[in-house]
mmCIF file as gemmi writes it, N, C-alpha and C atoms, coordinates in Angstrom:
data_model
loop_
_atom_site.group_PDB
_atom_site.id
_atom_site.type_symbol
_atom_site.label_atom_id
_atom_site.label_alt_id
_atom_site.label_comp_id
_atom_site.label_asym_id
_atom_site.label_entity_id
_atom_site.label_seq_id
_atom_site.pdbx_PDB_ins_code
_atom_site.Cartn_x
_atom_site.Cartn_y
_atom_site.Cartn_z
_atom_site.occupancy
_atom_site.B_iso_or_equiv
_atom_site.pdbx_formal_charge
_atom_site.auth_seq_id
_atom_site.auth_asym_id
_atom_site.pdbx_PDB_model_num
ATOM 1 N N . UNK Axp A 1 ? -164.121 5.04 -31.363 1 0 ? 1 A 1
ATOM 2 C CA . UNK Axp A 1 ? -163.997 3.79 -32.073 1 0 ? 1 A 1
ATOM 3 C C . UNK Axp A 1 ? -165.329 3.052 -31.972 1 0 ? 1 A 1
ATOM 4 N N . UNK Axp A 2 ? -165.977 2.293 -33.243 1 0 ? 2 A 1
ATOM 5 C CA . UNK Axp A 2 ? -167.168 1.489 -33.253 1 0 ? 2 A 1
ATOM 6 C C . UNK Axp A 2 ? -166.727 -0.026 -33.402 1 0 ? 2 A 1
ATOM 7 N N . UNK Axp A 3 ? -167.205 -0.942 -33.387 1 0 ? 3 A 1
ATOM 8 C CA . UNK Axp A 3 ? -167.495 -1.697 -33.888 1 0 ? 3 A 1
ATOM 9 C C . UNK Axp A 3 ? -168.438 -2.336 -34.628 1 0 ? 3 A 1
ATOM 10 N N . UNK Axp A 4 ? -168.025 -2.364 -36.071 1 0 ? 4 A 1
ATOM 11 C CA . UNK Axp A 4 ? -169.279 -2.478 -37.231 1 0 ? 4 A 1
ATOM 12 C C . UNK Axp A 4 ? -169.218 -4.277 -37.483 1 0 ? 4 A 1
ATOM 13 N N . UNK Axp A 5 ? -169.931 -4.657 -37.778 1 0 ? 5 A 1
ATOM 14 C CA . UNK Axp A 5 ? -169.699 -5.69 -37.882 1 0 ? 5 A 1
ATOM 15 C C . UNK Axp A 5 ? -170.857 -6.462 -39.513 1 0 ? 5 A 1
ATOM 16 N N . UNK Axp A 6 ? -170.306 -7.887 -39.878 1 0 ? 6 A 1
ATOM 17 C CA . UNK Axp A 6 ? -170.995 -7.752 -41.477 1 0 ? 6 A 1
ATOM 18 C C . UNK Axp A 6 ? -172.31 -8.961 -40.336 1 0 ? 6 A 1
ATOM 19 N N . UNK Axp A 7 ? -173.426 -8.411 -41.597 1 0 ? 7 A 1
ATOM 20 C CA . UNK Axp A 7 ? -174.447 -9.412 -40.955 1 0 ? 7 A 1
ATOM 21 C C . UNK Axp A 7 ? -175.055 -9.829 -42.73 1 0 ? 7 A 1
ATOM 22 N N . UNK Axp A 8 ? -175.023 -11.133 -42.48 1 0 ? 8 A 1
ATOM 23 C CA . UNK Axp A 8 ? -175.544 -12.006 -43.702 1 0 ? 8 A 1
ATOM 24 C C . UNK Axp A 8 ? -177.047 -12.227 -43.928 1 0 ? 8 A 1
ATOM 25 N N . UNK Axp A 9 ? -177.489 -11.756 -42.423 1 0 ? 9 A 1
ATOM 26 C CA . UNK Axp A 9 ? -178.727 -12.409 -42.673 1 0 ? 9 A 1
ATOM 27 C C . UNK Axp A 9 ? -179.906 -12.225 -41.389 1 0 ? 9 A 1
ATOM 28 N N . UNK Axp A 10 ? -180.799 -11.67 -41.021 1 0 ? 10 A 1
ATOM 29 C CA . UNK Axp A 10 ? -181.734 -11.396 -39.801 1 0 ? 10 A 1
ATOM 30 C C . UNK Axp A 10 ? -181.012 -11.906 -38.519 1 0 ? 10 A 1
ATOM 31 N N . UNK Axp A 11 ? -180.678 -13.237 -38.296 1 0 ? 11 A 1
ATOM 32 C CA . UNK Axp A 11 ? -180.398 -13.979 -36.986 1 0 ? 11 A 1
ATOM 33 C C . UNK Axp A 11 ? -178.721 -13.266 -37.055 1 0 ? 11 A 1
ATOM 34 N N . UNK Axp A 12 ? -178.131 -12.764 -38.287 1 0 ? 12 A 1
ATOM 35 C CA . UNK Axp A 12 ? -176.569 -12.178 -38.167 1 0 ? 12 A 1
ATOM 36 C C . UNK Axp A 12 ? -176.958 -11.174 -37.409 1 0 ? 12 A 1
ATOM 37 N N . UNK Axp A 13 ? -177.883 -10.159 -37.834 1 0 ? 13 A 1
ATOM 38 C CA . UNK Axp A 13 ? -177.392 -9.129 -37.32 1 0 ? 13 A 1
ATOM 39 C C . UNK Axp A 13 ? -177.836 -8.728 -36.18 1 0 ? 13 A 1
ATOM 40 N N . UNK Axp A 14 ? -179.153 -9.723 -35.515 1 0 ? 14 A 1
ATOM 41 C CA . UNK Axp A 14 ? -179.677 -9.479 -34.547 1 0 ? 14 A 1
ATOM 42 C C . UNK Axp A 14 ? -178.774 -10.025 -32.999 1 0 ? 14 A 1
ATOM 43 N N . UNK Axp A 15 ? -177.732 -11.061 -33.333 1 0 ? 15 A 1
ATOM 44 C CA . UNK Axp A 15 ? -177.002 -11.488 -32.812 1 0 ? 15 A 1
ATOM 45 C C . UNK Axp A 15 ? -175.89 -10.683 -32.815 1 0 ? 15 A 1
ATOM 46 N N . UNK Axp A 16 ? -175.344 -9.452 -33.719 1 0 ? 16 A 1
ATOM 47 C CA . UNK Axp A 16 ? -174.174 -8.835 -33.759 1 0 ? 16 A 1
ATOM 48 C C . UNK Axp A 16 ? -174.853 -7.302 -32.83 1 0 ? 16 A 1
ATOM 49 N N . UNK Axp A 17 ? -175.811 -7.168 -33.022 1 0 ? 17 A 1
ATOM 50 C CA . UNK Axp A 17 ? -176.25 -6.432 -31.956 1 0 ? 17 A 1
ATOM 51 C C . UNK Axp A 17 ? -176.308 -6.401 -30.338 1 0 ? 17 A 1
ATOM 52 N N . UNK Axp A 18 ? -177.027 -7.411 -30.462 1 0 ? 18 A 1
ATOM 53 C CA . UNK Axp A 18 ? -177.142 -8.289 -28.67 1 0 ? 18 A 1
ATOM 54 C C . UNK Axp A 18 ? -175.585 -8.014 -28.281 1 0 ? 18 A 1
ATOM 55 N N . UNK Axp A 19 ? -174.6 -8.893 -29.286 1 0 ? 19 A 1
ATOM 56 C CA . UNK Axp A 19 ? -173.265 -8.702 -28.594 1 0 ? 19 A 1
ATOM 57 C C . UNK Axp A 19 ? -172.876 -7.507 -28.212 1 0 ? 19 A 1
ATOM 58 N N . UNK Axp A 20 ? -173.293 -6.379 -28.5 1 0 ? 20 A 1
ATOM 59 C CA . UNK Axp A 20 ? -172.771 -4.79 -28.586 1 0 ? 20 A 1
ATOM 60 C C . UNK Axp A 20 ? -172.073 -4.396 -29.487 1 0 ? 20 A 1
ATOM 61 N N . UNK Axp A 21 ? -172.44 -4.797 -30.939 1 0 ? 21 A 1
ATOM 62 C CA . UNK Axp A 21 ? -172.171 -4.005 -32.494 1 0 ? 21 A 1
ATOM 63 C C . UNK Axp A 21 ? -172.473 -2.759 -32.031 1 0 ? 21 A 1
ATOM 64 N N . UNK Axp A 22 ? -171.856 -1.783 -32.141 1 0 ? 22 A 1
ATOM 65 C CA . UNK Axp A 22 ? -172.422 -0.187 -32.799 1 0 ? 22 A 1
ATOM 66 C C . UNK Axp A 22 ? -173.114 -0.75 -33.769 1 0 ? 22 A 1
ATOM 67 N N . UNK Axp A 23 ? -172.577 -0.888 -35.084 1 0 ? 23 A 1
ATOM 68 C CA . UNK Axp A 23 ? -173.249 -0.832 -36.578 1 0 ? 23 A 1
ATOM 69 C C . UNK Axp A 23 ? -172.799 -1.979 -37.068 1 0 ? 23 A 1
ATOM 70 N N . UNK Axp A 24 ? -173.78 -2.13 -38.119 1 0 ? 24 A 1
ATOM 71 C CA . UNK Axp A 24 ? -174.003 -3.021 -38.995 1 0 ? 24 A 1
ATOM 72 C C . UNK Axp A 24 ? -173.847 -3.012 -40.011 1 0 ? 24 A 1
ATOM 73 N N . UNK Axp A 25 ? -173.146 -3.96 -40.606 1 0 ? 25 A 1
ATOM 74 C CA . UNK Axp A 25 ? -173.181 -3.42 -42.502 1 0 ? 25 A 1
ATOM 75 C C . UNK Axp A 25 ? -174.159 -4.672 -43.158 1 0 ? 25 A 1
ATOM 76 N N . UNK Axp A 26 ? -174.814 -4.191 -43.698 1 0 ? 26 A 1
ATOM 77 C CA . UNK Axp A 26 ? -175.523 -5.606 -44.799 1 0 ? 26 A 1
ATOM 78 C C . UNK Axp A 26 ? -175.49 -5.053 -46.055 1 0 ? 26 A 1
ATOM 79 N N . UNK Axp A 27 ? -175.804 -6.291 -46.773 1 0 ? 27 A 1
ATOM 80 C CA . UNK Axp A 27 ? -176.426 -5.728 -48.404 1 0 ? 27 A 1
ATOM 81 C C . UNK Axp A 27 ? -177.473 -6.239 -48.616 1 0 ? 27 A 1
ATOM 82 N N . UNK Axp A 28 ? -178.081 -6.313 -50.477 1 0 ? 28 A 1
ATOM 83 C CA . UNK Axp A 28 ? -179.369 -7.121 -50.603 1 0 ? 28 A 1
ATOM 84 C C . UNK Axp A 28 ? -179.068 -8.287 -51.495 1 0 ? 28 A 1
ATOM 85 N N . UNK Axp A 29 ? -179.451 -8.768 -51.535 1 0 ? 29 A 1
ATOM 86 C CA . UNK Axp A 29 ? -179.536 -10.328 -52.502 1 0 ? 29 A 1
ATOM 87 C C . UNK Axp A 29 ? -179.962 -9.754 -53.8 1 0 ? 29 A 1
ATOM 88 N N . UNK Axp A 30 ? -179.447 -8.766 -54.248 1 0 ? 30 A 1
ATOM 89 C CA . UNK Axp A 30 ? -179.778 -8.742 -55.591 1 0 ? 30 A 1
ATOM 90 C C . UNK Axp A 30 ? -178.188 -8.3 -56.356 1 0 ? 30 A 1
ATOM 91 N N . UNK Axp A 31 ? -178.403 -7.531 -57.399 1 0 ? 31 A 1
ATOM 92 C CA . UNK Axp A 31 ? -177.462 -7.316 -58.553 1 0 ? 31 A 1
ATOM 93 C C . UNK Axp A 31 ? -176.485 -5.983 -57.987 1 0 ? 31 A 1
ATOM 94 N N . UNK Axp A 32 ? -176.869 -5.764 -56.649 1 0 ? 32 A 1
ATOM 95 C CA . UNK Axp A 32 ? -176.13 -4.495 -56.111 1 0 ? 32 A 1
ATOM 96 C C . UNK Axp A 32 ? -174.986 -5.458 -55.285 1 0 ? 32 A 1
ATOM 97 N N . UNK Axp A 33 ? -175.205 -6.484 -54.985 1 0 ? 33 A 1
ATOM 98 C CA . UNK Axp A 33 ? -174.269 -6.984 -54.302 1 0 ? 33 A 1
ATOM 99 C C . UNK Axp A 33 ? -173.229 -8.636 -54.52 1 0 ? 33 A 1
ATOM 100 N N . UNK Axp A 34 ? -171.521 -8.267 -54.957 1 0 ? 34 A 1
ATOM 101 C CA . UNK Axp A 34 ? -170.955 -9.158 -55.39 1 0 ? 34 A 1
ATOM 102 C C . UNK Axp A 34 ? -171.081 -10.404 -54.466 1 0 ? 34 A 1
ATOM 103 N N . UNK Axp A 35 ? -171.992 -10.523 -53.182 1 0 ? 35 A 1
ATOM 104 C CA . UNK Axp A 35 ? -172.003 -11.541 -52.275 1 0 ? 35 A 1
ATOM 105 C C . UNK Axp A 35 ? -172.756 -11.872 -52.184 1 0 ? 35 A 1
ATOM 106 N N . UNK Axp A 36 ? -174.104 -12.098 -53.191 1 0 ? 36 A 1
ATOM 107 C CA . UNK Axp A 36 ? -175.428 -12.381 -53.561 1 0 ? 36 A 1
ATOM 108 C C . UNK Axp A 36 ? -175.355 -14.11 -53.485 1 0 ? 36 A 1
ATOM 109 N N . UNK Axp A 37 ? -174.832 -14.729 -52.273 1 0 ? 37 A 1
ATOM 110 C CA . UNK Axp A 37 ? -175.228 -16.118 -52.785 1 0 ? 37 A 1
ATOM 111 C C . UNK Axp A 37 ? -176.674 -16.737 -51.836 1 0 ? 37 A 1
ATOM 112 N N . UNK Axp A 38 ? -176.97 -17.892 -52.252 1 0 ? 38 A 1
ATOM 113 C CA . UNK Axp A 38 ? -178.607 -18.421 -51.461 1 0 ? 38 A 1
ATOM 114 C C . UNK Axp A 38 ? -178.385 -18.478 -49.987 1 0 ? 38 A 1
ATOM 115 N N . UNK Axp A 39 ? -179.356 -17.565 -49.674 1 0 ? 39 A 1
ATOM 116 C CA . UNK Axp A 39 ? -179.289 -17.943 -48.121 1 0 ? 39 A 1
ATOM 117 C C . UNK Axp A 39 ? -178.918 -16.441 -47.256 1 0 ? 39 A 1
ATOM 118 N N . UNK Axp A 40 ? -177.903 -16.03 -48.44 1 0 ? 40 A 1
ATOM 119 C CA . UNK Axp A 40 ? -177.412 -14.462 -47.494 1 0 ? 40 A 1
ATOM 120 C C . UNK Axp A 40 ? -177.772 -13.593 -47.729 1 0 ? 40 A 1
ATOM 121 N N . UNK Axp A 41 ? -177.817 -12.492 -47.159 1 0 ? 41 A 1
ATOM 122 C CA . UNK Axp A 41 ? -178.119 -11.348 -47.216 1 0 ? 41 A 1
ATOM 123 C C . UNK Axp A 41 ? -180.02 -10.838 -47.57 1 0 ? 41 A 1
ATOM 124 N N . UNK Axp A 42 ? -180.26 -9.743 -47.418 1 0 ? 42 A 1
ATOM 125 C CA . UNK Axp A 42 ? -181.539 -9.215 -47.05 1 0 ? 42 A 1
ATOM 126 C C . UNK Axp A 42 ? -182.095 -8.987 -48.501 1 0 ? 42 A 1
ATOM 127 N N . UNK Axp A 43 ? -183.804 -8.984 -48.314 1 0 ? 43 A 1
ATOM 128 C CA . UNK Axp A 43 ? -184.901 -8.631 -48.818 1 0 ? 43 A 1
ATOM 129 C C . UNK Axp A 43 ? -185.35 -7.16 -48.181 1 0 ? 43 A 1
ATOM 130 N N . UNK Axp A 44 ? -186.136 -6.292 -48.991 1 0 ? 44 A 1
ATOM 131 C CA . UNK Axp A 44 ? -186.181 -5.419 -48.192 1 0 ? 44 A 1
ATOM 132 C C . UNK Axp A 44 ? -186.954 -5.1 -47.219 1 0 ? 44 A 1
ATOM 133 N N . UNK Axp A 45 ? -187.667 -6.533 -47.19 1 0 ? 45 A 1
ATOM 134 C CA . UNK Axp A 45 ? -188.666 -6.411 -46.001 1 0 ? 45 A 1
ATOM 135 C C . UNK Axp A 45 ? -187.862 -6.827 -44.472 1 0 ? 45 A 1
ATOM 136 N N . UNK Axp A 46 ? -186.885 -7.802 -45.33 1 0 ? 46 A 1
ATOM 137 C CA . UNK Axp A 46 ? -185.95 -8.282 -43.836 1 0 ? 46 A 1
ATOM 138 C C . UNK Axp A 46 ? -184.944 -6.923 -43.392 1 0 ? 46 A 1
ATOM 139 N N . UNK Axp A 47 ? -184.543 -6.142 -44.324 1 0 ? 47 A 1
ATOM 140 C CA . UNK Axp A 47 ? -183.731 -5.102 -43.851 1 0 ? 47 A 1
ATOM 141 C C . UNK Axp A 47 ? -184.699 -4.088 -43.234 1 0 ? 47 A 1
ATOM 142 N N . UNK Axp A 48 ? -185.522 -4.115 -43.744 1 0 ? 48 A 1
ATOM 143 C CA . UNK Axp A 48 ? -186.739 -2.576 -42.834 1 0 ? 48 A 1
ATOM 144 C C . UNK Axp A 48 ? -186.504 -3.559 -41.57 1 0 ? 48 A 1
ATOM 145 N N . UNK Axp A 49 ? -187.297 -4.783 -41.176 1 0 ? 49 A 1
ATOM 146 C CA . UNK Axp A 49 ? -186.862 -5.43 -40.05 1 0 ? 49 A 1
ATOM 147 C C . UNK Axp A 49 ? -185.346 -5.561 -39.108 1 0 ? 49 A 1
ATOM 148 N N . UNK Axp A 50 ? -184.788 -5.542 -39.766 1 0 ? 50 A 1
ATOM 149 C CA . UNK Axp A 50 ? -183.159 -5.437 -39.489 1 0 ? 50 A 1
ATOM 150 C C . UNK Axp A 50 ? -182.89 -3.872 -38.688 1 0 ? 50 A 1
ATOM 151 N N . UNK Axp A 51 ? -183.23 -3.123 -39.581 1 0 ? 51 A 1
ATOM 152 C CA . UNK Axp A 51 ? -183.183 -1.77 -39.074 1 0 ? 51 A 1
ATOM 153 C C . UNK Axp A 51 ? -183.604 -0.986 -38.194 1 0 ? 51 A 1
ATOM 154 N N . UNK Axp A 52 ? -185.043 -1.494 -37.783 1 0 ? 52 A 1
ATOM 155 C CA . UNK Axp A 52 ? -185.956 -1.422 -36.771 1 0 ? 52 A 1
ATOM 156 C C . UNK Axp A 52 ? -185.111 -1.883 -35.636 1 0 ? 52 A 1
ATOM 157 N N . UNK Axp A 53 ? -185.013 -3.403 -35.803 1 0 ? 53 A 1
ATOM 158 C CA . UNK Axp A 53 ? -184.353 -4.143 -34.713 1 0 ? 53 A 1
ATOM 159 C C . UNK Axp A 53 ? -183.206 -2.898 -34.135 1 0 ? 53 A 1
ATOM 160 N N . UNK Axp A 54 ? -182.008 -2.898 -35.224 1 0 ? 54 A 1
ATOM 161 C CA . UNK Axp A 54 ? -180.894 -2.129 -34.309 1 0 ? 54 A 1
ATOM 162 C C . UNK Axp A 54 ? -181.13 -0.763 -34.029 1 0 ? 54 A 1
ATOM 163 N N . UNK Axp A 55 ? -182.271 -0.092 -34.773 1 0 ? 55 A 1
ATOM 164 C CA . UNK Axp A 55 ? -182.396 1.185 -34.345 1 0 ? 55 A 1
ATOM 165 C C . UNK Axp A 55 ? -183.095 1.122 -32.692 1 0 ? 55 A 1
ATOM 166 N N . UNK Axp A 56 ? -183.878 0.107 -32.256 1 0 ? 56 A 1
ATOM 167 C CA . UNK Axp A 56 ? -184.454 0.457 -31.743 1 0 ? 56 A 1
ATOM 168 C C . UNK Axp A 56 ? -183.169 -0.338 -30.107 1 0 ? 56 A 1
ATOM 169 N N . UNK Axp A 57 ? -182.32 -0.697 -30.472 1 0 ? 57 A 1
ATOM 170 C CA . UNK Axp A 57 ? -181.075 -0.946 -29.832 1 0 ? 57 A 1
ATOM 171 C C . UNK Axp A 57 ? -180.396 0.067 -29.279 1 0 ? 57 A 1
ATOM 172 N N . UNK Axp A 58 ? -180.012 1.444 -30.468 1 0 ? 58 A 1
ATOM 173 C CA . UNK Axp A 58 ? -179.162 2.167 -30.7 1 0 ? 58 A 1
ATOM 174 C C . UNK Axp A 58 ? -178.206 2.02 -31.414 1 0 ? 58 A 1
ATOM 175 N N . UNK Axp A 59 ? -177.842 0.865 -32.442 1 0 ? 59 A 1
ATOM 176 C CA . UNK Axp A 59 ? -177.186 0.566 -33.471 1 0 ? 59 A 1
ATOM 177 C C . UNK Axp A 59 ? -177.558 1.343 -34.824 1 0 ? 59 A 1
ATOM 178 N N . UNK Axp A 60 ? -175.964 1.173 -35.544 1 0 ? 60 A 1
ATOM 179 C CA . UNK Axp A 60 ? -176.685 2.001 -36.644 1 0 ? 60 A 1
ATOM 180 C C . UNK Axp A 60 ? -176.53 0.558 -37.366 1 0 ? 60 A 1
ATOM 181 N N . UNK Axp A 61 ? -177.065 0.697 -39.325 1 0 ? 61 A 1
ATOM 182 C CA . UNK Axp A 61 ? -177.199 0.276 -40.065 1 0 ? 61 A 1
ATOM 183 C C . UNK Axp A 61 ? -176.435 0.834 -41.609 1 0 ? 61 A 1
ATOM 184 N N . UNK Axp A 62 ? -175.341 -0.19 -42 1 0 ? 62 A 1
ATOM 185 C CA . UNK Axp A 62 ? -174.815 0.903 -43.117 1 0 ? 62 A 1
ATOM 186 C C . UNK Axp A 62 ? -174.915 -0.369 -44.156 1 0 ? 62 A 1
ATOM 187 N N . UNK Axp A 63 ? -175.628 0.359 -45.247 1 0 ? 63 A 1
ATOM 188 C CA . UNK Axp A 63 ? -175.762 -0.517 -46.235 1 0 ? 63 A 1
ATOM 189 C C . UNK Axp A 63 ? -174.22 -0.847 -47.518 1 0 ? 63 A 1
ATOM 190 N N . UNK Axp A 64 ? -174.249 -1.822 -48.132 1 0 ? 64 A 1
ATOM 191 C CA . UNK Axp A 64 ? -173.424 -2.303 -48.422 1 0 ? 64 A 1
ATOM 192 C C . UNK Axp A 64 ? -173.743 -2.329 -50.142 1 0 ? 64 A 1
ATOM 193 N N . UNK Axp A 65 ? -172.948 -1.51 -51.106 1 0 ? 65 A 1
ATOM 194 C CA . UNK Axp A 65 ? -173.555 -1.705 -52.108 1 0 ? 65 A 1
ATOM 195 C C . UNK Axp A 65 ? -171.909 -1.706 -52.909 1 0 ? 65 A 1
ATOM 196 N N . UNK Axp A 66 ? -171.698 -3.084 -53.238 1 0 ? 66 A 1
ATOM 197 C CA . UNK Axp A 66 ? -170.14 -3.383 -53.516 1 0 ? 66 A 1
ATOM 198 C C . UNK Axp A 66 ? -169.875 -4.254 -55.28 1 0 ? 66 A 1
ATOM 199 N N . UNK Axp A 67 ? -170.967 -4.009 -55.882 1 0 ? 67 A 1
ATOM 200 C CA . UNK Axp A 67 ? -170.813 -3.542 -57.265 1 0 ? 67 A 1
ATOM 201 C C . UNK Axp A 67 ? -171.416 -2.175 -58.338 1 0 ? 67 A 1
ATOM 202 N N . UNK Axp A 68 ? -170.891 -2.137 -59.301 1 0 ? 68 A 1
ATOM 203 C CA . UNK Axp A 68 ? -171.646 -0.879 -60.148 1 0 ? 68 A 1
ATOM 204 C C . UNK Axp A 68 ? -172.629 -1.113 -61.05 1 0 ? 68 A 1
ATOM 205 N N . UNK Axp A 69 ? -173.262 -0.564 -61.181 1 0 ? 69 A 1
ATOM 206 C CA . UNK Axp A 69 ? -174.644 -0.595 -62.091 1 0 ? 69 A 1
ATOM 207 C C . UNK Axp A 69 ? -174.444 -0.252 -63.896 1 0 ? 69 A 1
ATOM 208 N N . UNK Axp A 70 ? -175.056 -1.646 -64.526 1 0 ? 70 A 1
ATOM 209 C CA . UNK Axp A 70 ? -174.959 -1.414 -65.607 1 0 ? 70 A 1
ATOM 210 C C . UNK Axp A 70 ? -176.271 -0.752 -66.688 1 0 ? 70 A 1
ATOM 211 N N . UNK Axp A 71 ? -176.056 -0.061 -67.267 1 0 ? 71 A 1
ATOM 212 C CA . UNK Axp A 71 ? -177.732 0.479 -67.856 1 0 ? 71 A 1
ATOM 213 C C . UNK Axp A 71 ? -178.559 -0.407 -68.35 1 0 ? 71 A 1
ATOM 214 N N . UNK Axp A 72 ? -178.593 -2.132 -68.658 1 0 ? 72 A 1
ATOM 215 C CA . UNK Axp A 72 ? -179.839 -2.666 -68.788 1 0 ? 72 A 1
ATOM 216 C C . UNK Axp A 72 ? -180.567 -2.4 -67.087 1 0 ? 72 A 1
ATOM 217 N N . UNK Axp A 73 ? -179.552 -2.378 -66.162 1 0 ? 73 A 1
ATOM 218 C CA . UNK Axp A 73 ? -180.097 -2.573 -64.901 1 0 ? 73 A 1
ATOM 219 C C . UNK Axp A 73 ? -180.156 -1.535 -63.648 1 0 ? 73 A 1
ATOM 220 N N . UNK Axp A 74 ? -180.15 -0.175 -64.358 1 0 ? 74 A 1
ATOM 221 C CA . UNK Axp A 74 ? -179.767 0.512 -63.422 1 0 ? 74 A 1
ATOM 222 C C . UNK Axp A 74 ? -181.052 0.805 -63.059 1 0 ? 74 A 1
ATOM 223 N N . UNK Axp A 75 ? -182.392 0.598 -63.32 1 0 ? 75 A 1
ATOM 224 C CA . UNK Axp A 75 ? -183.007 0.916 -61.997 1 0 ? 75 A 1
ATOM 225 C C . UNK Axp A 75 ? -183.628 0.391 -61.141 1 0 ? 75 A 1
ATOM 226 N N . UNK Axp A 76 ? -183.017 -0.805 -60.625 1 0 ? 76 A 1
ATOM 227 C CA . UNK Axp A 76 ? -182.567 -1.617 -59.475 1 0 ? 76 A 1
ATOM 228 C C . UNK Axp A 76 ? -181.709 -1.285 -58.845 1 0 ? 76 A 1
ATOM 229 N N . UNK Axp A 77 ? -181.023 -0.065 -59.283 1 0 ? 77 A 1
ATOM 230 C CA . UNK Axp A 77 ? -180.168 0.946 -58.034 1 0 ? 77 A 1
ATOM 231 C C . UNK Axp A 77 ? -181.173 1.901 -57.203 1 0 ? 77 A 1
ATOM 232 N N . UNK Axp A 78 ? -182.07 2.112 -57.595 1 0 ? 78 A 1
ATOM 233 C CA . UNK Axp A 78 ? -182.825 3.167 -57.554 1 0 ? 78 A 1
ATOM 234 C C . UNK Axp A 78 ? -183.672 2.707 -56.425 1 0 ? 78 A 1
């Protein structure tokens, strides 16, 4: 059994770590994610940071991609 836990944002997930998260779920602030509001979720410079952080913990990192891609925009999936 893990405990994954959601992180909104650098200080989320670095704090869901410390506590003893196994893993992490985030997404990005863009069009991949229905929880895109100001303030939450990662850039991909904050998630390379994010990832570092819990890898270097022993946490994992599972990304969160919780809408579908439409063809004006699909390669922003990419």
């Amino acid at each position: 059994m893990q405990l994954v836990c959601p992180a909104g944002n650098l200080p989320a997930l670095q704090a869901a770590v410390d506590a003893g998260a196994n893993a992490v779920y985030a997404g990005f602030r863009d069009q991949t994610n229905a929880r895109a509001f100001p303030g939450l979720n990662f850039d991909e410079t904050e998630l390379r940071a994010g990832i570092a952080y819990a890898h270097a913990r022993g946490a994992k990192i599972y990304l969160a991609l919780n809408t579908y891609p439409d063809s004006a925009r699909l390669s922003g999936w990419y």
